[in-house]
C-alpha positions in Angstrom: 1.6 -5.7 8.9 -0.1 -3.9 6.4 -1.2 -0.4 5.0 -3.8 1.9 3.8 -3.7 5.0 1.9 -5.8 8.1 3.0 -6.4 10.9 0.3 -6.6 14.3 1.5 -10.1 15.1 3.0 -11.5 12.1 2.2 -13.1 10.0 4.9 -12.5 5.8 4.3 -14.6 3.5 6.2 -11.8 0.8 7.7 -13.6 -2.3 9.1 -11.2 -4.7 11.3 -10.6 -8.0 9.0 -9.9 -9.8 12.5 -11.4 -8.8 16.3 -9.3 -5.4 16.1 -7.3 -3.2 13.5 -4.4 -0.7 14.9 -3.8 2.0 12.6 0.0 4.2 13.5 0.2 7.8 12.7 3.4 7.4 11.0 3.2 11.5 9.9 6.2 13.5 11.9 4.8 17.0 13.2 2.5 18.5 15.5 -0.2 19.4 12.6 -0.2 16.5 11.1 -3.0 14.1 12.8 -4.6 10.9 11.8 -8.4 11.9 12.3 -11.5 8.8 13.6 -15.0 9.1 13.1 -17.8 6.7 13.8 -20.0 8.4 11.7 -17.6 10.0 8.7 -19.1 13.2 8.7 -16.7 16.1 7.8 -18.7 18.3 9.8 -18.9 16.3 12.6 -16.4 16.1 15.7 -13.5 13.9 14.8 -10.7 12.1 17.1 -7.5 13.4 16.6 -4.7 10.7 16.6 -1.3 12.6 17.0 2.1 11.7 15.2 3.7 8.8 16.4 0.5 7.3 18.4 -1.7 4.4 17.2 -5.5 3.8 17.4 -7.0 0.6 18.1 -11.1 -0.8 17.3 -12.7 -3.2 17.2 -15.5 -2.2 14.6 -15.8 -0.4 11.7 -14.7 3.4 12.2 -14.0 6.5 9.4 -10.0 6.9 9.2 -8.9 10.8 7.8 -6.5 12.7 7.4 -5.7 16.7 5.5 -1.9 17.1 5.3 -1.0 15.5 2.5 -2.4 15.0 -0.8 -2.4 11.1 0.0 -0.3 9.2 3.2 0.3 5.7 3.4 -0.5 5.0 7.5 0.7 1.3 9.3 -1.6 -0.9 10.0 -1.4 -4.0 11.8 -4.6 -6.4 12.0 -5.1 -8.5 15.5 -6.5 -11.9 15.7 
């Protein structure tokens, strides 16, 4: 298992280093979601991953997230 850090409002571009990438919303409460984009555009719609859940890919996607300042997130890479 690994991690990535995520800075407030910042979109990072996460590409799977093996067939797929699962990425945990480790954050605790209700307003703080882990946020997916294919494209990476602020003002586009964005996937909202809740506390607790996990999202899986299998190609590059945007990974965000406005809580905190910065957040280190899980991540576990799949063969």
């Amino acid at each position: 298992m690994d991690q990535i850090v995520l800075n407030k409002d910042v979109p990072t571009l996460m590409t799977p280093s093996g067939s797929e990438m699962i990425v945990q919303n480790s954050m605790t409460t209700d307003d703080d979601q882990l946020m997916v984009s294919k494209t990476g555009t602020i003002g586009n719609a964005w996937m909202k991953v809740g506390p607790g859940d996990a999202v899986k890919f299998d190609e590059p996607m945007y990974l965000m997230q406005s809580s905190w300042q910065s957040f280190t997130f899980p991540v576990i890479d799949k063969a």
